[in-house]
C-alpha positions in Angstrom: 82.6 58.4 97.4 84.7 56.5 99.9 84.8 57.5 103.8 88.0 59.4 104.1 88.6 60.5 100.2 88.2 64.1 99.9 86.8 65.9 96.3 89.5 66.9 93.9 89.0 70.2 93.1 90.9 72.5 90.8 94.4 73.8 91.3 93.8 77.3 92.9 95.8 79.9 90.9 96.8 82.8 93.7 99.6 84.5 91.5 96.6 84.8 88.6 95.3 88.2 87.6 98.2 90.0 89.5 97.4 87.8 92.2 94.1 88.9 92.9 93.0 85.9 95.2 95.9 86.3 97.6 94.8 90.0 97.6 91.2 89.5 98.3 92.6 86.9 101.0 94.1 88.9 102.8 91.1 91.5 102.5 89.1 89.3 104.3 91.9 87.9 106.8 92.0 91.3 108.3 87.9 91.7 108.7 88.0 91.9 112.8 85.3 89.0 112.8 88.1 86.7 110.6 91.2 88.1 112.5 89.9 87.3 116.1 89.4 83.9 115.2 92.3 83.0 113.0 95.0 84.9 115.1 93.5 85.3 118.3 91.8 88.4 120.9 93.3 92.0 120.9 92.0 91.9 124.7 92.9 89.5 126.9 88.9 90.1 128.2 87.1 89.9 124.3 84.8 87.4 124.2 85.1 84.8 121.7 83.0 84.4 118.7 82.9 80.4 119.4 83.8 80.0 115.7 86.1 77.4 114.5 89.3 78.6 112.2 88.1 76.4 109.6 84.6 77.7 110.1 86.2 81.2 109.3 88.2 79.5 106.3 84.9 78.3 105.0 83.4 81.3 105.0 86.6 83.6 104.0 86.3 80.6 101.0 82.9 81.8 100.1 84.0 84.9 99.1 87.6 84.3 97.6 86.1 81.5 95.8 82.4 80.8 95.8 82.0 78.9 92.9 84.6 76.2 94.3 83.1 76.8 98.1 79.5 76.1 96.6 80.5 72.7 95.5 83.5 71.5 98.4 83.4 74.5 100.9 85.4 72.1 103.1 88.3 71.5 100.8 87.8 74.9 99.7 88.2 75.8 103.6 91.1 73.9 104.3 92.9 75.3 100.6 92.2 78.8 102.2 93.3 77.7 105.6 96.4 76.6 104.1 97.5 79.5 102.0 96.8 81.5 105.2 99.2 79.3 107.2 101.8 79.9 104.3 101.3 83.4 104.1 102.1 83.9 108.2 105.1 81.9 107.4 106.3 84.1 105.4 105.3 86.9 107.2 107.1 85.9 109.9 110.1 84.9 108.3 110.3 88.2 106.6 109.5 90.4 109.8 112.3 88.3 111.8 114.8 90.1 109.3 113.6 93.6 110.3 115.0 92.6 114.4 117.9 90.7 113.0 120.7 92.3 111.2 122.5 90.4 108.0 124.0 91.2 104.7 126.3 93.8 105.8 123.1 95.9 107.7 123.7 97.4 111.2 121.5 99.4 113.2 124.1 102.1 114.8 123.1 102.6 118.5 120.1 100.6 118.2 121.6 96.9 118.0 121.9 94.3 120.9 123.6 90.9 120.8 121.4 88.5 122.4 124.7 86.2 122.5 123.7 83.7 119.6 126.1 85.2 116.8 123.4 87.8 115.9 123.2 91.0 115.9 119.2 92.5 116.8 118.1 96.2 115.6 115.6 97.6 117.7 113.3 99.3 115.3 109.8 99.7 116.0 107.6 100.1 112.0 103.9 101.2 112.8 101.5 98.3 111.2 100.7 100.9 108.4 104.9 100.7 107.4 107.8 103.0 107.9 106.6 106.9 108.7 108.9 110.1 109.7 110.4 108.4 112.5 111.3 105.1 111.3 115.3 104.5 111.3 116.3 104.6 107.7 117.8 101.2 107.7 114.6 99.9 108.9 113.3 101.7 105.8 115.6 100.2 103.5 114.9 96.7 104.7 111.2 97.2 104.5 111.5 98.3 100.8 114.0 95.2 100.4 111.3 92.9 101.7 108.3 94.4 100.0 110.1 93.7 96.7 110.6 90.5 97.6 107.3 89.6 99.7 104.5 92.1 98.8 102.0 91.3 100.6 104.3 92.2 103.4 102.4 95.7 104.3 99.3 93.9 104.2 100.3 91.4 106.5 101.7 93.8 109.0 98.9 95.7 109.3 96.5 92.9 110.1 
């Protein structure tokens, strides 16, 4: 093989089986040893693990996928690494809607214009989702977005 061409390896079917590989994914995304690395400390005075995010991806690939990660674990590692960066896109997308009203949603007392045309709710939604104290437009919006996203919750919790 040419310096510089990468293996071909088999489309990766995430939506399969009720999207089981996006599921396992995110299972090991949230693993504390995966999380520090791929989205950074809790504490400002952790230590690091000195890994590499595509170390982690590697290794996250070994489980998703260890048949493919046997035979390319670096393609394998940057596949996982990509669905990951798609997956926070989407994530944040989705979790920008639950500060910023649209559609007709406004958050009585609890909105503020921040002077961009936009109107922002101030809702807080515990990483395990909407509980007894949650503003039910928050609610509603979370239910709206985990029909249209769901691995939302998962996300959020991480």
């Amino acid at each position: 093989m040419a310096p510089g061409n990468k293996p071909s390896i088999p489309s990766i079917y995430w939506a399969a089986n009720d999207h089981e590989l996006t599921w396992k994914l995110l299972g090991e995304m949230g693993k504390v040893e995966n999380f520090k690395v791929l989205f950074g400390k809790a504490e400002v005075d952790e230590n690091t693990s000195g890994e590499s995010k595509i170390a982690v991806c590697k290794r996250i690939g070994t489980v998703v996928l260890p048949q493919l990660a046997a035979e390319h674990p670096t393609v394998v590692g940057e596949r996982i690494r990509g669905k990951i960066n798609d997956l926070q896109k989407q994530y944040i997308k989705h979790a920008k809607r639950l500060r910023q009203t649209g559609g007709g949603l406004e958050g009585e007392s609890q909105t503020q214009s921040q002077g961009d045309g936009n109107q922002y709710l101030d809702f807080y939604v515990p990483p395990d989702g909407p509980d007894h104290d949650t503003h039910p437009t928050a609610k509603n919006l979370w239910e709206q977005i985990e029909k249209e996203f769901p691995f939302f919750p998962s996300l959020h919790s991480i």
